[in-house]
N, C-alpha and C positions, 0 to 999 in steps of 0.2 A: 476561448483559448486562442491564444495568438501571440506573435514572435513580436516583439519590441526591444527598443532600447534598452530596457532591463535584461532582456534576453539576448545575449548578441550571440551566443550560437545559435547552431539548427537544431539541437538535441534539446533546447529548452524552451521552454513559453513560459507566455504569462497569464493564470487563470483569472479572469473578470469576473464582476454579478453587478447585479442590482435586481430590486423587488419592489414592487411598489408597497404602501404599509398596509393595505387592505388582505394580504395576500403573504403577512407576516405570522411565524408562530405556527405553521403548517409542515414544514421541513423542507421546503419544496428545493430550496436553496444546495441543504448537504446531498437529497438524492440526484441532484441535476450533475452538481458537481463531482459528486462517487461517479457517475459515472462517463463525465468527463474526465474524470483523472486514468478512468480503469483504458478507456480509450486512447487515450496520451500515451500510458507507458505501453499497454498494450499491442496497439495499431499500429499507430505513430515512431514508436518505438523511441519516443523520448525518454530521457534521464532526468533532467527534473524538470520541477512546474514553481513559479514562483507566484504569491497573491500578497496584495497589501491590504492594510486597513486605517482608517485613520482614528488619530487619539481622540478617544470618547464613544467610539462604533464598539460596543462592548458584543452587540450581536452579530457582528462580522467575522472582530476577532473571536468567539465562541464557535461560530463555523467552523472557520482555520484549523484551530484547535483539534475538531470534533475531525476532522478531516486527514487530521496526521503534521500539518503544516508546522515547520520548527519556526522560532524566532532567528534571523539574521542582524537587523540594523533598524535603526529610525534616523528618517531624511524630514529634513525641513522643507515643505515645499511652498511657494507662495504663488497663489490666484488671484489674479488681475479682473474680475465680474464686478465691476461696478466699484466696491472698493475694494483696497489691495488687501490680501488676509494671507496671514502667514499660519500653514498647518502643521502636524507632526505625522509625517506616515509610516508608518510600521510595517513592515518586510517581511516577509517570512517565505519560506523554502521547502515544499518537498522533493526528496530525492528517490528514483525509483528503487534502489536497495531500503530507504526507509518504509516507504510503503509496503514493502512486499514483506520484512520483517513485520511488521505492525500487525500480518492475516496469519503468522505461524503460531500455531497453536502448540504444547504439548497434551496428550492423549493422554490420560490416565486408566480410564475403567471403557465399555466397548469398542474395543479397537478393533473390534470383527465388523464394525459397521464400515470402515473403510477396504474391504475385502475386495472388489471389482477394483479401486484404484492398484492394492498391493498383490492383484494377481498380473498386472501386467509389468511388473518389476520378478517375478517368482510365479510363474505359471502352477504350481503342485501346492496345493492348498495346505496337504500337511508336512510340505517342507516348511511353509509359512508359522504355519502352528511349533516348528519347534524351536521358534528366536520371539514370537511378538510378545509373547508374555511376559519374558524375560527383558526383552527389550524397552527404549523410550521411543515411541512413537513419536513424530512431527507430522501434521498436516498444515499445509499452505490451504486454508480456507478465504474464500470471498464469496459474500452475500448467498452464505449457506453452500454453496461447490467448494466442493474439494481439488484443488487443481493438482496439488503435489503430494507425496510422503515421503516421507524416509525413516526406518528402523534402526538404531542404533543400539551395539550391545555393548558389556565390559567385560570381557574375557578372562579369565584365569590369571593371566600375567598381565594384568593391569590396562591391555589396551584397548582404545576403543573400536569397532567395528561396524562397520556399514551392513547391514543386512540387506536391505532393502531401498531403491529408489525409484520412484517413477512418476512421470508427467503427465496428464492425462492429455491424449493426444492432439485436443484443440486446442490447449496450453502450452505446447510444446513451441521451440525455439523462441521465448521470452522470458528466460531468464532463471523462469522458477527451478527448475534443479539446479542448478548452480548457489543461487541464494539460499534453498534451505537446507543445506550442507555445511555454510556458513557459520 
């Protein structure tokens, strides 16, 4: 992870890899980089991360992919190693509101299992109990934690309503409650 010419803010970088081929077909790639990314927005408190690939890396671009990464542009670039070769590299972008959409979930059937997160949005359990049922659940989940929720109802007169929100407190000030409100 590192700021470059691609990057010319501070709020962005650009994510790297390479793998030798002994060491391919293992995943070793998306978990290094999950949680290089989770640290980027996280930490770092970057916005976005940008990563290329070049035309024919079909297992790069497949990372990308697997990673949330959109397509942006393809640049010609040509390297001068011996003889001059002209390549195609392909662009792509994530941004930290994409990411953080990409972990929201909605809740259908036990939504008592996220109970500890939605008592500290509604401390009285069976105040809780008389909107979740009724309600759609959202959970902001990453690699099994639940960071966020929020309850949302439809009222009588047609509007919608917030029952519930809350960040779990080492998640807190990054974003997540404001994104999954969105």
């Amino acid at each position: 992870l590192r700021h470059n010419s691609q990057t010319e803010k501070m709020y962005e970088a650009e994510l790297g890899y390479w793998l030798g081929v002994p060491y391919w077909g293992r995943d070793l790639v998306p978990e290094a980089a999950h949680e290089l990314i989770r640290y980027a927005f996280e930490d770092m408190r970057l916005d976005r991360i940008w990563c290329c690939y070049f035309d024919g890396n079909m297992k790069s671009k497949r990372v990308q992919e697997k990673l949330g990464f959109r397509y942006q542009f393809t640049t010609d670039i040509t390297t001068e190693t011996g003889l001059v070769k002209s390549r195609k590299k392909n662009v792509n972008l994530l941004t930290k509101d994409q990411w953080i959409s990409d972990r929201i979930k909605v809740v259908d059937s036990n939504k008592r299992q996220y109970m500890q997160l939605l008592l500290l949005a509604d401390e009285q359990e069976n105040m809780i109990d008389r909107y979740l049922d009724r309600g759609t659940l959202y959970v902001l989940e990453d690699n099994g934690v639940a960071k966020a929720e929020t309850v949302i109802t439809i009222e009588d007169d047609g509007i919608a309503e917030i029952k519930s929100l809350a960040v779990a407190p080492e998640y807190q000030h990054k974003g997540y409650g404001r994104s999954i409100i969105r």
